[in-house]
N, C-alpha and C positions, 0 to 999 in steps of 0.2 A: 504494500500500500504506500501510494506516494501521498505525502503532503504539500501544498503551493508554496510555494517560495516565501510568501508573506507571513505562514503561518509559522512558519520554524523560526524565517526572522525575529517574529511578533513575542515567540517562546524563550529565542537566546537572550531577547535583550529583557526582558521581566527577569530570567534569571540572572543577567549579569548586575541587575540595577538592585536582586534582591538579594544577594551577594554582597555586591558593595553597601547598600545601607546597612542588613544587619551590623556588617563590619565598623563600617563608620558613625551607628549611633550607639553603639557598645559599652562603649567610656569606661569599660576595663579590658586588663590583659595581665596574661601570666597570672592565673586563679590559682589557687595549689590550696586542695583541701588534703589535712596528713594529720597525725596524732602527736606531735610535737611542732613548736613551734618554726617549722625548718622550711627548707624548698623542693623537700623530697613529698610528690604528691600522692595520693594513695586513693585509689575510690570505691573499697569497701574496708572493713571496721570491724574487729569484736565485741560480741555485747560490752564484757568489760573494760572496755578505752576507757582511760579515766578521762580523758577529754577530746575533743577533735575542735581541729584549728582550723580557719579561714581567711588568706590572705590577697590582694590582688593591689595590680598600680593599674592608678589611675593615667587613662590618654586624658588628649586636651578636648573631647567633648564633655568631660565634667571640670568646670572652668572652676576658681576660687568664688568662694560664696555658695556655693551648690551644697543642697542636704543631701547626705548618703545612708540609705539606710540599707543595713543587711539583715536580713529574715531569716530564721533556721525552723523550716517547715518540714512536717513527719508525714508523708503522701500517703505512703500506703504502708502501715502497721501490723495489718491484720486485725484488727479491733482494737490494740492496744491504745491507738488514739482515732478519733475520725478523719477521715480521708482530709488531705491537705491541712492540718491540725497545724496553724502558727503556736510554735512552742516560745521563740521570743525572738527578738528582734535588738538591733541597737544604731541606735543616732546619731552621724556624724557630721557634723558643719566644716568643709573643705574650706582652710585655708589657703593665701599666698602658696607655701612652702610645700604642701602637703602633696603627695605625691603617691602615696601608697595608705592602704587600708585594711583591717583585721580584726576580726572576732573572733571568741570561742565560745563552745558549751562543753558545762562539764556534765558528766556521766550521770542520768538519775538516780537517786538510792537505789534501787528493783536492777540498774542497769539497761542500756539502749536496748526497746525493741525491736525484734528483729525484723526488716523491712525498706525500703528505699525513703531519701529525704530528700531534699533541695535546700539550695540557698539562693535565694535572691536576694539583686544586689539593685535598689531601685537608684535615682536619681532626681529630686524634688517632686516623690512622688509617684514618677513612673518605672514600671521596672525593667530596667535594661537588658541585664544578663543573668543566668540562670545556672547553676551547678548544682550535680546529684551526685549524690554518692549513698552506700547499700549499710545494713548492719548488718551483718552474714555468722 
């Protein structure tokens, strides 16, 4: 089956354009979710981690003055929490200087359940980028 010339054009170019914005409204890079504070990244976890860490630098679509907020959401649990469960979040006002960013969560008493999460990493509100990782 052939397609018209206009139609495949029509298809490269929505992909190149959806390509290039995700990339360019992203406003992070180099995300590294890992169980110590380090650059070594990891994307799954034993129940008992005592903590799991979340780091990334900021490009320049999150200029100074921009709120950053990071979210640590529990997706899918298996009942231990409701699907997409915000377990917490934290608030960061980007200064001048600031160029990089980092949360953690420590381990609940019971220990992580087992299940996939995410973090979102918003930008005054919107959320830009997205990291998962497992409790296995």
């Amino acid at each position: 089956m052939r397609f018209p010339q206009a139609v495949i054009f029509a298809f490269a170019a929505s992909a190149i354009s959806a390509i290039s914005s995700g990339t360019w409204a992203a406003g992070f890079k180099d995300i590294v979710v890992s169980k110590e504070d380090s650059d070594a990244a990891q994307g799954s976890f034993a129940p008992d981690t005592p903590k799991i860490f979340v780091s990334a630098h900021l490009t320049k679509e999150v200029p100074s003055g921009s709120d950053v907020n990071i979210a640590w959401i529990a997706v899918d649990t298996g009942g231990a929490a409701p699907p997409n469960y915000k377990i917490d979040s934290v608030d960061l006002h980007i200064g001048s200087l600031t160029n990089h960013v980092k949360s953690a969560m420590t381990k609940p008493n019971n220990g992580w359940p087992v299940g996939s999460y995410e973090i979102e990493f918003s930008v005054n509100g919107k959320v830009m980028e997205t990291t998962g990782f497992t409790i296995k």
